[in-house]
N, CA, C and O of each residue as an XYZ file, in Angstrom:
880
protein
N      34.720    145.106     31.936
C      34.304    143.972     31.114
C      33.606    142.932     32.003
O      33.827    142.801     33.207
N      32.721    142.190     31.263
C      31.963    141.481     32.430
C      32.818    139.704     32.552
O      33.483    139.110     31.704
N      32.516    139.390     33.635
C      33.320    138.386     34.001
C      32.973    137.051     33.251
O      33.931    136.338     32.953
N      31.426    136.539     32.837
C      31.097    135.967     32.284
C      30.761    136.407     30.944
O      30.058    137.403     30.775
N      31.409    135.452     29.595
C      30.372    135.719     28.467
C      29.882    134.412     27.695
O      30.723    133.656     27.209
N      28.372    134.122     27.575
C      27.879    132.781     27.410
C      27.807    133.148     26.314
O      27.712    134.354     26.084
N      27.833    132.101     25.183
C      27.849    132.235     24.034
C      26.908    131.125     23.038
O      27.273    129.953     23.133
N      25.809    131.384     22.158
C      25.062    130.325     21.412
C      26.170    129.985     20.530
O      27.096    130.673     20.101
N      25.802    128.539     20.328
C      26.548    128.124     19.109
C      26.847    127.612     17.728
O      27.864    127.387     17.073
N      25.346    127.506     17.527
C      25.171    127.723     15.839
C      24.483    128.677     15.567
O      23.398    128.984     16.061
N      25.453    129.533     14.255
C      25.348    130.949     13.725
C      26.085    131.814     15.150
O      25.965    133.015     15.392
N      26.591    131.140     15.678
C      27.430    132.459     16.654
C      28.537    132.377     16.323
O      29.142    133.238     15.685
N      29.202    130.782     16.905
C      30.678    130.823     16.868
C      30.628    129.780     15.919
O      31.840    129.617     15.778
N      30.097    128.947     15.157
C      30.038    128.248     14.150
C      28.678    127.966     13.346
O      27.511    127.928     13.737
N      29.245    127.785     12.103
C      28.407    127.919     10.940
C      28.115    126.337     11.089
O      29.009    125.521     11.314
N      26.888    126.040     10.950
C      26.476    124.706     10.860
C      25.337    124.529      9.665
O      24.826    123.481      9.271
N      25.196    125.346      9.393
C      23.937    125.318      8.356
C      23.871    124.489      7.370
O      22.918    123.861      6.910
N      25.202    124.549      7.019
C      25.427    122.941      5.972
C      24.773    121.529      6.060
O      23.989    120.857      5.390
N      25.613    121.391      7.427
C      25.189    119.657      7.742
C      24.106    119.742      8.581
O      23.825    118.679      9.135
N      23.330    120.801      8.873
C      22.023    120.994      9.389
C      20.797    120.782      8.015
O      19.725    120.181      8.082
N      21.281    121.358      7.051
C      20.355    121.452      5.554
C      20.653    119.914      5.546
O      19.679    119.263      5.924
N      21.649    119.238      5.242
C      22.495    117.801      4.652
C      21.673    116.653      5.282
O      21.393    115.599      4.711
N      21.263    117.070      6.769
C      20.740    115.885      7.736
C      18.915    116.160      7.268
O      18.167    115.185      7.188
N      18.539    117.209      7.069
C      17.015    117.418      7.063
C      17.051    117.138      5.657
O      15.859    116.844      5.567
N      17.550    116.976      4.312
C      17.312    117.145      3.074
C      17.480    115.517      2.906
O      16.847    115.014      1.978
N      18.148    114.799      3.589
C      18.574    113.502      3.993
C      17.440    113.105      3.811
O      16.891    112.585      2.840
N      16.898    113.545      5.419
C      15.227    112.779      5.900
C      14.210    113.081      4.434
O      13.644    112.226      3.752
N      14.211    114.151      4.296
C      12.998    114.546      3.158
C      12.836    114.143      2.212
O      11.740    113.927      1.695
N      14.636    113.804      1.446
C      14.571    112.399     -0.015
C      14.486    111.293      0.346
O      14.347    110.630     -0.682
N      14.480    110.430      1.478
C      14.567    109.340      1.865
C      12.766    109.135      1.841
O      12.122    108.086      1.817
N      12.543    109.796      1.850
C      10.575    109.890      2.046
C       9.801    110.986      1.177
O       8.796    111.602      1.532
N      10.511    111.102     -0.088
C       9.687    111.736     -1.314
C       9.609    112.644     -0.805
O       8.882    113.271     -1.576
N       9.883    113.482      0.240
C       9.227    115.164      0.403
C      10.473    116.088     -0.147
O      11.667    115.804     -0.235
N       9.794    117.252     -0.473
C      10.373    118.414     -0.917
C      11.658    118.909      0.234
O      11.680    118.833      1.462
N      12.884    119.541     -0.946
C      13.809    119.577     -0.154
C      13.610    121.157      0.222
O      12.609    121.841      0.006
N      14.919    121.574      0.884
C      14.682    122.857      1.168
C      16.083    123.713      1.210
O      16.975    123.366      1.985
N      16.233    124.809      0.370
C      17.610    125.754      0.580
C      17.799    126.024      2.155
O      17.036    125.947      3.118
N      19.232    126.395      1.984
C      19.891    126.744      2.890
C      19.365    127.908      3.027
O      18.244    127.601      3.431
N      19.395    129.199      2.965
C      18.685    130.145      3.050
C      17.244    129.727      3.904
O      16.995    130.336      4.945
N      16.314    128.657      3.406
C      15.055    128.719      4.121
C      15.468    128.154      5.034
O      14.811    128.306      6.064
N      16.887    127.128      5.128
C      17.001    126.111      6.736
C      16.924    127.198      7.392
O      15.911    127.294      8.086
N      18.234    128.769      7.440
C      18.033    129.218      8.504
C      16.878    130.222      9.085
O      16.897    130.846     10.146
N      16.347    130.206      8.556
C      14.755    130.898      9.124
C      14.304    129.706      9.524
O      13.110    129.899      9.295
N      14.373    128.219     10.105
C      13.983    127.354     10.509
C      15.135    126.725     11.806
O      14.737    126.419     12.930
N      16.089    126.659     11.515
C      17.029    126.352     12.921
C      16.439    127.531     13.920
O      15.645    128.454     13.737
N      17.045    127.161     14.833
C      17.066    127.535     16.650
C      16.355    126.948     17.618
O      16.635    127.085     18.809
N      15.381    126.249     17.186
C      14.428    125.995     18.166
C      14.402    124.079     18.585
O      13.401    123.422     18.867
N      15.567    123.680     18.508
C      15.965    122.513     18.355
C      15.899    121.855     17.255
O      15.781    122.481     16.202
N      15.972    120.180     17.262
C      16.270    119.481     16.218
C      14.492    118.802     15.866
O      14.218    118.195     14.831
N      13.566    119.071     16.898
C      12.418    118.678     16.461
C      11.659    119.582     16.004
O      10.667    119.288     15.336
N      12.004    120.874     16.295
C      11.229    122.318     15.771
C      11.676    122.235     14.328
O      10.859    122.278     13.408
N      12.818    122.130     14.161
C      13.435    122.067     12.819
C      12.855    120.997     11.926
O      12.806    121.307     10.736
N      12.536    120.145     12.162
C      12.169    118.798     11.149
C      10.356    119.102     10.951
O       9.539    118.813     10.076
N      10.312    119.628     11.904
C       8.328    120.029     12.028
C       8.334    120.982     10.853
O       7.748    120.692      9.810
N       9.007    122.142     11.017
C       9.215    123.326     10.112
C       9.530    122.829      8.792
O       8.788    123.275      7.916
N      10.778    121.715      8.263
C      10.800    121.404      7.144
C       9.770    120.502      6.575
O       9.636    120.394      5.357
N       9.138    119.939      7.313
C       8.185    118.860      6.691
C       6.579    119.710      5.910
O       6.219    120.763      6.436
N       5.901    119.253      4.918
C       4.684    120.033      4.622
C       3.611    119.631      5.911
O       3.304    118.593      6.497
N       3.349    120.629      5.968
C       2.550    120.993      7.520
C       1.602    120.035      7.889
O       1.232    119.831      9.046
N       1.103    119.283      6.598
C      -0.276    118.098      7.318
C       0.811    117.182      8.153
O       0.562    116.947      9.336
N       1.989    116.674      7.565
C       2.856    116.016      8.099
C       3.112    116.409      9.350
O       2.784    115.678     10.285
N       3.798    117.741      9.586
C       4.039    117.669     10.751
C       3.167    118.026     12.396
O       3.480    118.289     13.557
N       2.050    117.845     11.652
C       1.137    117.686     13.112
C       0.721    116.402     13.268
O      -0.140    116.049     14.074
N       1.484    115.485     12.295
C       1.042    114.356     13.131
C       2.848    113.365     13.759
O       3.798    112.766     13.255
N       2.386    113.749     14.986
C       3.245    113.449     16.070
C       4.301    111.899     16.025
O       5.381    111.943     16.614
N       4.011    111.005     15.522
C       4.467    109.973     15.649
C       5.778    109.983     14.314
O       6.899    109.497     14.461
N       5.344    110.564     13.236
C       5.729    110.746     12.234
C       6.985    111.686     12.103
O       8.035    111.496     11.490
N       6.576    112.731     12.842
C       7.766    113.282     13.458
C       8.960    113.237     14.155
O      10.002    113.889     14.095
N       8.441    112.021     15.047
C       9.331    111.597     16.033
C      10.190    110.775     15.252
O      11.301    110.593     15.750
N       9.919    110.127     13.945
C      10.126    108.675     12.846
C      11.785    110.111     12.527
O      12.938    110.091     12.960
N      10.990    111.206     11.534
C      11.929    111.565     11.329
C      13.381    112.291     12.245
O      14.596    112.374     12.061
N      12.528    112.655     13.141
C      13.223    112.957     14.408
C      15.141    112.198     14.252
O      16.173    112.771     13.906
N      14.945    111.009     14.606
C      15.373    110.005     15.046
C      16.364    109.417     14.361
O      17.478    109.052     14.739
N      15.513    109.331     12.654
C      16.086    109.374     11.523
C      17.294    110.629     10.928
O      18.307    110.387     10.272
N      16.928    111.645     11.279
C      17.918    112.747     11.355
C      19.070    112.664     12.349
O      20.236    112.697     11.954
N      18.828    112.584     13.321
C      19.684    112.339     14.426
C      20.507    111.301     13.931
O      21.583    111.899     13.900
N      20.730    110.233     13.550
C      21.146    109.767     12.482
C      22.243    109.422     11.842
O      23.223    108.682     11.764
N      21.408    110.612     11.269
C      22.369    110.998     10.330
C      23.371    111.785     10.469
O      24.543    111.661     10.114
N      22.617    112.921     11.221
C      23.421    114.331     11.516
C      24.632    113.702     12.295
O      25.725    114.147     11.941
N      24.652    112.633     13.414
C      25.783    112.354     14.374
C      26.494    111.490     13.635
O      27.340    110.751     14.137
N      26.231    111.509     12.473
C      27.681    110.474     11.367
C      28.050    111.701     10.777
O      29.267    111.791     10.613
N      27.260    112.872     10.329
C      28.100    113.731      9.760
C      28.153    115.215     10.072
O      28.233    116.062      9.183
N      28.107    115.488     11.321
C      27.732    116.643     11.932
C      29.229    117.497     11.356
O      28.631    118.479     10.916
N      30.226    117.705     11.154
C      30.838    118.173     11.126
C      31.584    118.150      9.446
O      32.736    118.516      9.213
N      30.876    117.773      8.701
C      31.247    117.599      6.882
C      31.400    119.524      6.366
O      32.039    120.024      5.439
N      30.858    119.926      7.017
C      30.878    121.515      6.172
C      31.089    123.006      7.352
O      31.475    124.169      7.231
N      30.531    122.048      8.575
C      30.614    123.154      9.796
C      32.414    123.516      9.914
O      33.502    122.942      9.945
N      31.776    124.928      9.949
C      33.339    125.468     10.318
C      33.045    127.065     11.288
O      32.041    127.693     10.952
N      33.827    127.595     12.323
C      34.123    128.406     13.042
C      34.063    129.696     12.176
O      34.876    129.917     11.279
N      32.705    130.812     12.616
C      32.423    132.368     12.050
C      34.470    133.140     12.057
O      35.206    133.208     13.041
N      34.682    133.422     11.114
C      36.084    134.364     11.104
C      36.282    135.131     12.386
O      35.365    135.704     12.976
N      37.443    135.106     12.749
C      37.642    135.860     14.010
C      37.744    135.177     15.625
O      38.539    135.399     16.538
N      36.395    134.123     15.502
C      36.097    133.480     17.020
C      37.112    132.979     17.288
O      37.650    133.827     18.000
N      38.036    131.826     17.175
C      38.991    131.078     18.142
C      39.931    132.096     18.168
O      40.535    132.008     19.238
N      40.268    132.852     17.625
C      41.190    133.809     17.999
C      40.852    134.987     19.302
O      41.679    135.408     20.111
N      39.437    135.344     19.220
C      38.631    135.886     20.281
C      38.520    134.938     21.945
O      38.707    135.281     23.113
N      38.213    133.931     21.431
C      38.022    133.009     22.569
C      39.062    132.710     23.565
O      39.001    132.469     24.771
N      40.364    132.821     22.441
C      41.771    132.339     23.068
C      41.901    134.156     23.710
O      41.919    134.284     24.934
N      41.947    134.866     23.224
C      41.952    136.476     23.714
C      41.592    136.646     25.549
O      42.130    137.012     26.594
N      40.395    136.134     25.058
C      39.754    136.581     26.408
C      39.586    135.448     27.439
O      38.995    135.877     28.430
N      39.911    134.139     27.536
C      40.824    133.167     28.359
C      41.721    133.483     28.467
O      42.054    133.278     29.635
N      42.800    134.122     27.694
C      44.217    134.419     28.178
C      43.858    135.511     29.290
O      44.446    135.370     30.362
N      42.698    136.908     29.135
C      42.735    137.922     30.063
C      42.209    137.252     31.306
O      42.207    137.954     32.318
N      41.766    136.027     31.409
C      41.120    135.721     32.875
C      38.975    135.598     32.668
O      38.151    135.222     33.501
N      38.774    136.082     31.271
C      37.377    135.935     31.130
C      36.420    134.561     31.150
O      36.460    133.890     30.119
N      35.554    134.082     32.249
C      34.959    133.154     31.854
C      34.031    132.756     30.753
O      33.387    133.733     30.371
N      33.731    131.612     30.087
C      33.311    131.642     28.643
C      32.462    130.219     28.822
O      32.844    129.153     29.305
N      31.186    130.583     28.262
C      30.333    129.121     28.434
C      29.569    129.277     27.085
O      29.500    130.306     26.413
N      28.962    127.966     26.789
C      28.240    127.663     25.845
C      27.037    127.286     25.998
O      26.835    126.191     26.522
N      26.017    128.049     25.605
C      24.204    127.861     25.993
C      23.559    127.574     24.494
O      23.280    128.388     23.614
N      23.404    125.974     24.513
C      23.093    126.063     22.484
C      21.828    125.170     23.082
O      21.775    124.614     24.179
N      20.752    125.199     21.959
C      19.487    124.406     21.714
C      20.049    122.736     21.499
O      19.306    121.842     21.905
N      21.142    122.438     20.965
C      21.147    121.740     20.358
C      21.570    120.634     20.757
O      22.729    120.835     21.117
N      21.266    119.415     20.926
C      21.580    117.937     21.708
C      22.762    117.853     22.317
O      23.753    117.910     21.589
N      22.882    117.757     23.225
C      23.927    117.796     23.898
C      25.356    117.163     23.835
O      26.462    117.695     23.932
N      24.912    115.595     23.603
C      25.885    115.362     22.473
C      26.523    115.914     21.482
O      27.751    115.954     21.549
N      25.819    116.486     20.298
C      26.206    117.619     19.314
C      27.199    118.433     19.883
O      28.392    118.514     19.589
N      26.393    119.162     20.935
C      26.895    120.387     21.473
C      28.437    120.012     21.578
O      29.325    120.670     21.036
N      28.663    118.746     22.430
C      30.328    118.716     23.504
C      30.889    118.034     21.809
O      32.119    118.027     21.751
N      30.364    117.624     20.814
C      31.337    116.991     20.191
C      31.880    118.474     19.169
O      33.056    118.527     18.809
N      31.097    119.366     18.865
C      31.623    120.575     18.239
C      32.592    120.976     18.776
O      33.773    121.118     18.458
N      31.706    121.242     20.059
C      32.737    122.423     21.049
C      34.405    121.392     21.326
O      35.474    121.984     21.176
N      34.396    120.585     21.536
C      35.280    119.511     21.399
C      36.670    119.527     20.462
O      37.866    119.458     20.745
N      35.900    119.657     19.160
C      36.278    119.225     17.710
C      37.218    121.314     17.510
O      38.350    121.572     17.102
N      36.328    122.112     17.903
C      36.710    123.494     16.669
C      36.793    124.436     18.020
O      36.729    125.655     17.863
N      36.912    123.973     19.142
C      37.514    124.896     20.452
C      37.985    124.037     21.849
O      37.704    124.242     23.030
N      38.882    122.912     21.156
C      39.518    122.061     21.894
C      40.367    122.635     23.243
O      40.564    122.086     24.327
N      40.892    124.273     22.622
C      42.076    124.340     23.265
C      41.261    125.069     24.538
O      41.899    125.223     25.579
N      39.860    125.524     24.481
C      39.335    127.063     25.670
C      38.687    126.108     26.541
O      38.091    125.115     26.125
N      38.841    126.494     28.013
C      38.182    125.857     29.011
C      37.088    126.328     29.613
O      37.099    126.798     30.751
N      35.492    126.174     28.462
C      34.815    126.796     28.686
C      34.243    126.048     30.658
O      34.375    124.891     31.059
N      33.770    127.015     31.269
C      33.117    126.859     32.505
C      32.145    126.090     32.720
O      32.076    125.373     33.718
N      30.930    126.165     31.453
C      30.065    125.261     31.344
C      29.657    125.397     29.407
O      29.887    126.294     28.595
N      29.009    124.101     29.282
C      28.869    123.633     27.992
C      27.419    123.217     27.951
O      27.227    122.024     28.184
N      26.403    123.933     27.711
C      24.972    123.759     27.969
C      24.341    123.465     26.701
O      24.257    124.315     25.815
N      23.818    122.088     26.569
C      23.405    121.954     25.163
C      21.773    121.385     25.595
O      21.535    121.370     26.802
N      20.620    120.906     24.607
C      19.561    120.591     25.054
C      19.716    118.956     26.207
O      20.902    118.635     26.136
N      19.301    118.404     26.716
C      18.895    117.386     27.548
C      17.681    117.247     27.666
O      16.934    118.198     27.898
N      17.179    115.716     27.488
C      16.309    115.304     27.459
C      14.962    115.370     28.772
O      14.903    114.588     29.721
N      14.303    116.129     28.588
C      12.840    116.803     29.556
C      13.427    118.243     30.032
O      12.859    118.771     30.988
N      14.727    119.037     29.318
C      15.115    120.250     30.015
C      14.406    121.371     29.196
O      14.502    120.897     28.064
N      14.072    121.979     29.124
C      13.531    123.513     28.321
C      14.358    123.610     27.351
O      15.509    123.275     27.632
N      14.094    124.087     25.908
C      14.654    124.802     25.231
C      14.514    126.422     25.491
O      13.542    127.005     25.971
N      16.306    127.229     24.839
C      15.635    128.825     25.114
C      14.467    129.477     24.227
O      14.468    129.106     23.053
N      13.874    130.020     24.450
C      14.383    131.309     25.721
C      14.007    130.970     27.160
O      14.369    131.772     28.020
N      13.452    130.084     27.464
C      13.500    129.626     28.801
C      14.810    129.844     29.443
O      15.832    129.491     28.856
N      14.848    130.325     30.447
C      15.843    130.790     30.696
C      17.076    129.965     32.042
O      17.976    130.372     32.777
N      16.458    128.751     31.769
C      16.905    128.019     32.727
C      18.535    127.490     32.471
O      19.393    127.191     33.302
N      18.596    127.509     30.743
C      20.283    127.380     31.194
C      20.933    128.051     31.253
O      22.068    127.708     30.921
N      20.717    129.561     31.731
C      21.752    130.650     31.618
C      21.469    130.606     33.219
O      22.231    131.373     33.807
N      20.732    130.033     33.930
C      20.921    129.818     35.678
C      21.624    128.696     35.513
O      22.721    128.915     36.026
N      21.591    127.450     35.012
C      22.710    126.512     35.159
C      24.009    127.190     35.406
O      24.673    127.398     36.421
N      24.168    127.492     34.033
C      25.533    128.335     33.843
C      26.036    129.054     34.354
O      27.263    128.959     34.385
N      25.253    130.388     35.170
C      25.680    131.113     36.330
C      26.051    130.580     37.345
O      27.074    130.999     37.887
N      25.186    129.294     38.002
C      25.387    128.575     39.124
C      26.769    127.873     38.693
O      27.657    128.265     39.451
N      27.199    127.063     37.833
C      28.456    126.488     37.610
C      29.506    127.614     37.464
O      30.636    127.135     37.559
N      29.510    128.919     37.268
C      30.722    129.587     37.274
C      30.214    130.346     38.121
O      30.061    131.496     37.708
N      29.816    130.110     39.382
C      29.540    131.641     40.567
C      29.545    132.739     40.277
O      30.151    133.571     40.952
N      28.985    132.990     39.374
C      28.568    134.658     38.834
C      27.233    134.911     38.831
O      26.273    134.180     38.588
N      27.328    136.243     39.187
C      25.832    136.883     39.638
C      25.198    137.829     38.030
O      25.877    138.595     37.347
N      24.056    137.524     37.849
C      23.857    138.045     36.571
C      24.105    139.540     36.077
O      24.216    139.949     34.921
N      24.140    139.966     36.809
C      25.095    141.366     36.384
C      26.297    141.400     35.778
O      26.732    142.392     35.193
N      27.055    140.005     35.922
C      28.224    140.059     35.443
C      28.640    139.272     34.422
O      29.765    138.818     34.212
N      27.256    139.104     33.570
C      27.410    138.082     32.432
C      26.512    138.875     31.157
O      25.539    139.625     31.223
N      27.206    138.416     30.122
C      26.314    138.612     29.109
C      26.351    137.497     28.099
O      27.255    136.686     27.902
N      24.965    137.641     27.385
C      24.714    136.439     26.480
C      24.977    136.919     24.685
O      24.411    137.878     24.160
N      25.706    136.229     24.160
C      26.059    136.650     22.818
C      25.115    135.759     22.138
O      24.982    134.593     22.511
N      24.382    136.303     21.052
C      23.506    135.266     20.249
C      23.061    135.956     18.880
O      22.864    137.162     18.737
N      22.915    134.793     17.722
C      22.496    135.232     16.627
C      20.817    135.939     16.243
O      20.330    136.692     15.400
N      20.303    135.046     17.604
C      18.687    135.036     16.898
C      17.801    135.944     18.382
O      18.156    136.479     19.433
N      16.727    135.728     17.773
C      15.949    136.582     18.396
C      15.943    135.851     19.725
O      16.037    136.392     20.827
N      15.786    134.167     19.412
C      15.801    133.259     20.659
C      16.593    133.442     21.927
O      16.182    133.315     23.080
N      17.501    133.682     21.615
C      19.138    134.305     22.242
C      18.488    135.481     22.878
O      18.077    135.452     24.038
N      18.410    136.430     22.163
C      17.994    137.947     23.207
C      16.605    137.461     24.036
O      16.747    137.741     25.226
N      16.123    137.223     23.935
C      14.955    136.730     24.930
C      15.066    135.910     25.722
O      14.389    136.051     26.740
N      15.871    134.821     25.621
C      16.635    134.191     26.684
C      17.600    134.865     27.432
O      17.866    134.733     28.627
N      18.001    135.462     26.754
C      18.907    137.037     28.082
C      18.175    137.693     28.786
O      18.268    137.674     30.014
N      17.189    138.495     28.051
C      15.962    139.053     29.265
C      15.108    138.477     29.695
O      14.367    139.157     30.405
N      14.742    137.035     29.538
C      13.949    136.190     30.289
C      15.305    135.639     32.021
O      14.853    135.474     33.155
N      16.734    135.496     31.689
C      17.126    135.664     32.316
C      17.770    136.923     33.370
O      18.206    136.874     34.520
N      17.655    137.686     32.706
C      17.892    138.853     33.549
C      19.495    139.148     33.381
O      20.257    139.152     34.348
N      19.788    139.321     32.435
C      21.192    139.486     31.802
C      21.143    140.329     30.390
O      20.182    140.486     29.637
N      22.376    140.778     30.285
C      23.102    141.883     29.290
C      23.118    140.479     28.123
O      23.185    139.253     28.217
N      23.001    141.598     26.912
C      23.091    140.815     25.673
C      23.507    141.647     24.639
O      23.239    142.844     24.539
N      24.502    140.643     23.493
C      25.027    141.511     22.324
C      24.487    140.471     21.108
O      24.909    139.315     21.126
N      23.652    140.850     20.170
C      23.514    140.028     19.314
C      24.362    140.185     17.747
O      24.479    141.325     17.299
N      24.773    139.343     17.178
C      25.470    139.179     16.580
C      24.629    138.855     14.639
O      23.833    137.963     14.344
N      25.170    139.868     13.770
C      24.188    139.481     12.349
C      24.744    138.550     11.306
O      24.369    138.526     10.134
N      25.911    137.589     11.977
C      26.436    137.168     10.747
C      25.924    135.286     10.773
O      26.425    134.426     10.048
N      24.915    135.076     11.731
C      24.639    134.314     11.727
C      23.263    133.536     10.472
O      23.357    133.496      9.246
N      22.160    133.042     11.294
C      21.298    132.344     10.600
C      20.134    133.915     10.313
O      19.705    134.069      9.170
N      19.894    134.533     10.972
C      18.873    135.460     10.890
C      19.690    136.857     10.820
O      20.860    137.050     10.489
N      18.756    137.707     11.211
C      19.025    139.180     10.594
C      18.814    140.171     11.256
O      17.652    140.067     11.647
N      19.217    141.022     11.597
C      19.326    142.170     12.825
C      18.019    142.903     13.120
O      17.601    143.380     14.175
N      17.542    142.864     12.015
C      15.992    143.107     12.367
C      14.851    142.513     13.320
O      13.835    143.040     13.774
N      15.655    140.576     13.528
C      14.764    139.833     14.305
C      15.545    140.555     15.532
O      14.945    141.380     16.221
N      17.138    140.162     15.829
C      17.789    140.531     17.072
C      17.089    142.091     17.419
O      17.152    142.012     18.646
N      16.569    143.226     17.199
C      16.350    144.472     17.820
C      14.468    143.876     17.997
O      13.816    143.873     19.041
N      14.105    143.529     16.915
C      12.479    143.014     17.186
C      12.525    142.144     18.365
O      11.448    141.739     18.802
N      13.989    141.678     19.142
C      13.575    140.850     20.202
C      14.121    141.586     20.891
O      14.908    140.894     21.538
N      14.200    142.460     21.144
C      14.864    143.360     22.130
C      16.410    144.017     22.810
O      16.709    144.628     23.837
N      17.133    143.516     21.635
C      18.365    143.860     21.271
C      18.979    145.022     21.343
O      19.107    145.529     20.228
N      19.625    145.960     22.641
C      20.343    146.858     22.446
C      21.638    147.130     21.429
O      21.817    148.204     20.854
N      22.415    146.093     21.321
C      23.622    146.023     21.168
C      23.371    144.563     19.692
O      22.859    143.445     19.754
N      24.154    145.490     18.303
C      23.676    144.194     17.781
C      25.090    144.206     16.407
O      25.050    144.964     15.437
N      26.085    143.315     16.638
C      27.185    143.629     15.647
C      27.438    142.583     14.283
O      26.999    141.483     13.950
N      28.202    143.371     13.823
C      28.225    142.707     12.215
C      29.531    142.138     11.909
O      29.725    141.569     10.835
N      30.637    142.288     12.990
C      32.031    141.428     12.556
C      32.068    140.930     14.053
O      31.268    141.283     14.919
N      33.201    139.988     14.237
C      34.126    139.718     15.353
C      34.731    141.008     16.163
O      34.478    141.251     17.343
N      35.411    141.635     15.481
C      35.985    143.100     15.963
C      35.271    143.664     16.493
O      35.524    143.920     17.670
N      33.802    144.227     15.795
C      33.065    144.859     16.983
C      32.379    144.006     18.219
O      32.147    144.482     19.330
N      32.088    142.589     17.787
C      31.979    141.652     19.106
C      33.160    142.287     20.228
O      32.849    142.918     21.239
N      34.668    141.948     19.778
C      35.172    142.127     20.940
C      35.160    143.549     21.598
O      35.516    143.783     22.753
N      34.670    144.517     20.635
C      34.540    145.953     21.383
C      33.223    146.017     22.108
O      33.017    146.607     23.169
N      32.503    145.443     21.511
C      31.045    145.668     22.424
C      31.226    144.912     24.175
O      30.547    145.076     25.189
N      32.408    144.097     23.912
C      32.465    143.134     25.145
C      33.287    144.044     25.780
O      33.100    144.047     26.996
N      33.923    144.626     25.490
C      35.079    145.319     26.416
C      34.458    146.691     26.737
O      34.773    147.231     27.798
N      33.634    147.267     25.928
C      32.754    148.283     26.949
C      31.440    148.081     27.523
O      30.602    148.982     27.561
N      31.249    146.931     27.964
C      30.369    146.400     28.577
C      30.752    145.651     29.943
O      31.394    144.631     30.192
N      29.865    146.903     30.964
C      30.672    147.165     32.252
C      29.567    146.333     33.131
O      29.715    146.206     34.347
């Protein structure tokens, strides 16, 4: 089993799609624009919180830059008064997480998503696991698939990339594993669909918790 397993965290180990739709549907009635299903949010999350508001807005809107940033800001907002109204933990994970901390496994978190966000989730719905590192976006750092925070993350838990793998819902996730040079299991119960995870290069791609933890335990 490999010593490290980094893990994304919306649509991996928690469902956020709620108060992700709640904060963008926010911005869009507050300014007459068209709202948008849950279903279309997640073909629009992963790529941060400004990719996301570009994507929901009608497109003349969102190429113009200033306007964006208005809603940007305005979301942010909102979302950090109610980030946590509907988000709740995929079936199976804290029970997994606590599993493989009890065997000695290191466990980190590599999410797009503001960093703030990030530590107040991980905080709030996996209080009890001592993840190694907690990698959320920062301000002038890359979003993935850049592959720069899965070297953070290696460097903070002294593991050599052979001995890590990256768990993720989206295509973003597997390409940030082979842009880093690491093993990856993608996971379908998230925002997207197993078709993007193998279209991004996905060996390994599961549909419950159970086979998560089997794919991890024969993965040498």
């Amino acid at each position: 089993m490999k010593r490290l397993i980094i893990f994304d965290l919306d649509g991996t180990l928690l469902n956020t799609i709620g108060d992700l739709a709640d904060a963008v549907d926010y911005v869009m009635r507050s300014r007459n624009l068209p709202e948008h299903t849950n279903a279309e949010y997640r073909q629009m999350v992963g790529g941060g919180i400004k990719r996301l508001v570009e994507r929901a807005l009608p497109e003349e809107l969102s190429k113009n830059k200033q306007y964006v940033e208005e809603c940007v800001t305005q979301f942010r907002r909102y979302y950090v008064d109610n980030i946590d109204r509907h988000t709740i933990p995929y079936e199976g994970i804290p029970e997994l997480l606590r599993k493989l901390q009890e065997e000695g496994v290191m466990l980190a978190v590599a999410s797009n998503k503001f960093q703030h966000g990030t530590d107040r989730l991980v905080a709030k719905f996996f209080g009890d696991i001592d993840f190694v590192a907690i990698e959320g976006n920062r301000e002038g750092a890359p979003l993935k698939p850049n592959p720069e925070i899965i070297h953070n993350i290696l460097l903070k838990a002294g593991v050599e990339r052979k001995d890590a793998v990256m768990v993720g819902d989206s295509g973003i996730d597997i390409r940030t594993a082979i842009s880093a040079d690491i093993d990856s299991i993608g996971v379908s119960w998230g925002f997207r669909f197993a078709e993007e995870l193998y279209d991004a290069g996905a060996k390994i791609v599961v549909t419950t918790c159970e086979e998560l933890e089997r794919a991890i335990r024969q993965m040498a």
